[in-house]
N, C-alpha and C positions, 0 to 999 in steps of 0.2 A: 203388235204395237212396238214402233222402234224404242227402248230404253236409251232414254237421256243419264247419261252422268253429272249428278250436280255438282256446279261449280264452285271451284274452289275460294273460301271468300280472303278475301285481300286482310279484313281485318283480322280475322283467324291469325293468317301467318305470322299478321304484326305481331298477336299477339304472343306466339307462342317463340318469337323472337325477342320480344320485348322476358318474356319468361325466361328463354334460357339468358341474355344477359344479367337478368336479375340475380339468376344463378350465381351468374360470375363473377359479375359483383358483391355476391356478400361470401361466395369463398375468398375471395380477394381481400374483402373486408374482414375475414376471422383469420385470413393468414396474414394481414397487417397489427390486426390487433395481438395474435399468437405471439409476432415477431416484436412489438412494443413491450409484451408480457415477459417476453425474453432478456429484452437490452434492459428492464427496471428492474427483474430478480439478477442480473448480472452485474449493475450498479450498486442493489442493496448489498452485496457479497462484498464489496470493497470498505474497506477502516475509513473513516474518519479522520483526517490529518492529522490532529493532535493521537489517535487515540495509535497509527499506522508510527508515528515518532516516537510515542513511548515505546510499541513493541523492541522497534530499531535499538531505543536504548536497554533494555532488558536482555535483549538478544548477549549485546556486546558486554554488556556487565558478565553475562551467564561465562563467556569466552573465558574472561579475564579471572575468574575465580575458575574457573575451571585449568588455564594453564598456570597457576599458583598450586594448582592439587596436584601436580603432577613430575616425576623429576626426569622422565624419557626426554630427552634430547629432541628427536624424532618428534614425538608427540608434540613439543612445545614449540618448533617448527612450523607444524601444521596448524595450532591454535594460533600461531602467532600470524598465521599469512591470513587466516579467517576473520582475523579484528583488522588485519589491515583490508581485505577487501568489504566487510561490512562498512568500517567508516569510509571507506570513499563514493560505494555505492549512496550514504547518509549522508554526507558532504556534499553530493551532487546534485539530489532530488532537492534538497534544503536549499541549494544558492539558486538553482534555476528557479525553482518554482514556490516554495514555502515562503522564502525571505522577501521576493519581491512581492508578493500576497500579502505579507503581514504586514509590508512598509504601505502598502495600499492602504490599508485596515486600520493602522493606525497613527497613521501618517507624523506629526512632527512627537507626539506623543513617544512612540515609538525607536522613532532615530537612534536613540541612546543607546540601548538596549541593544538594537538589531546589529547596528556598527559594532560593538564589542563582541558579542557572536559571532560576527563573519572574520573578527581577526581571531580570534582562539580556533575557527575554523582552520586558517592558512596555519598558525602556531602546531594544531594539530597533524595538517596535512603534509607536515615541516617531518616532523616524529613521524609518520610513518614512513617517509621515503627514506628518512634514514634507517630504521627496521628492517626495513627492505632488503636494505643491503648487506644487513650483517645475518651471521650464521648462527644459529641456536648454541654451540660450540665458544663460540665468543664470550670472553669477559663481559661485556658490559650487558651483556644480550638482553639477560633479565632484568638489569636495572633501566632499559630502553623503555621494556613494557612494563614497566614499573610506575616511572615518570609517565609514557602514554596514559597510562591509567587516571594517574593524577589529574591531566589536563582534562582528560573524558570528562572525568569525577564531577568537574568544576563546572565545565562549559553541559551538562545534563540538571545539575541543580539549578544554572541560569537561565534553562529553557524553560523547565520543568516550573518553575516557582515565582518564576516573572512574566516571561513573554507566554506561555499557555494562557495564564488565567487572565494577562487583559486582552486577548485576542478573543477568548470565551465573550468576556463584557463589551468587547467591541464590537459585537453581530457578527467575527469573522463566519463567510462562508466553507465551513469545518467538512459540508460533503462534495462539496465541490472539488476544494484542493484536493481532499483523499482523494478521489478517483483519480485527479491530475496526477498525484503522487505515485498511486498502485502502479497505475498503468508506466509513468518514467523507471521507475523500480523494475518492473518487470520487462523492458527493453534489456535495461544494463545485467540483469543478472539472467533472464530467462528461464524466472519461476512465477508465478502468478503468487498473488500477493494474499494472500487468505484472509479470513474478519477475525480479529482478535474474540476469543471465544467468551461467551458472557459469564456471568459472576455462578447460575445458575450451571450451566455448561461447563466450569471448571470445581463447581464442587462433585458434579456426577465422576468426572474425570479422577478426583482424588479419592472416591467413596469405592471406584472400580478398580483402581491401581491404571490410570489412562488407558483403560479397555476402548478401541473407538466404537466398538460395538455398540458400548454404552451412551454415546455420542445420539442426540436428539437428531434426525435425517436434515439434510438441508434443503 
């Protein structure tokens, strides 16, 4: 008796075509979701505007008593050119991005407030180009970053004690800007901008002598 081959059925194939797409589609769909997984632990990693401004001002406070501790020439030089690139890198992301955010936010309430900021801004940015130009060697050198210090001083309690906490009451969007923030900061300096570490996280840090080891994994 001749053997027949049975024929191949049409819905078979469908189906087992319909399977391998289904495949494809849900690796497709866990390497979209992986990569969503991605861009939201990469967003949570970035400060909070207000919280990314305070670091900025800590940083540059840290500078300034730091080159008051010090009588190396040289050294004072080098701290001296580091407050001047911090406030301008802090000067920049603030006028592009924070100030017209916050006039958004809080609109004629605000005005007052924000206008006297962006001019102790320019008053600042005034003091540093003239810093700039002088030599740690110079007379007036120290009393340059003396007086910078001052206006910093002033225009950080104005931030810090007026425009933060009604920007807090006024629903500003505080994660939003931070990301806008991280990421302009990390253009101009070409460092990634790290999360100000928590209250919990920097007591581990004090208990270890800042072991990172000690540091909760991120």
């Amino acid at each position: 008796m001749a053997s027949t081959k049975p024929a191949r059925s049409k819905g078979g194939a469908s189906a087992r075509s319909m399977s391998g797409s289904a495949r494809r589609s849900g690796r497709q769909g866990r390497g979209s979701a992986e990569m969503n997984q991605e861009q939201r632990r990469g967003r949570m990693h970035a400060p909070d505007a207000i919280s990314l401004l305070r670091a900025d001002h800590r940083e540059v406070e840290s500078l300034f008593a730091q080159f008051e501790t010090t009588s190396s020439s040289a050294r004072k030089g080098e701290i001296a050119q580091k407050i001047c690139d911090a406030l301008t890198v802090h000067a920049t992301i603030e006028e592009e991005i924070f100030y017209p955010q916050a006039r958004d936010t809080l609109k004629r309430a605000g005005e007052e407030m924000l206008d006297e900021a962006e001019v102790e801004h320019e008053g600042i940015k005034w003091r540093v180009e003239l810093l700039q130009k002088m030599k740690p060697q110079d007379d007036l050198f120290d009393a340059e970053v003396t007086v910078l210090k001052e206006y910093v001083d002033h225009h950080v309690k104005e931030e810090e004690r007026k425009i933060f906490p009604r920007l807090r009451l006024a629903g500003f969007d505080n994660e939003r800007v931070g990301e806008e923030l991280a990421a302009r900061k990390q253009e101009l300096t070409g460092e990634p901008v790290k999360e100000e570490p928590s209250l919990l996280e920097r007591g581990l840090r004090a208990l270890t002598g800042g072991s990172p080891a000690a540091s909760p994994p991120e």
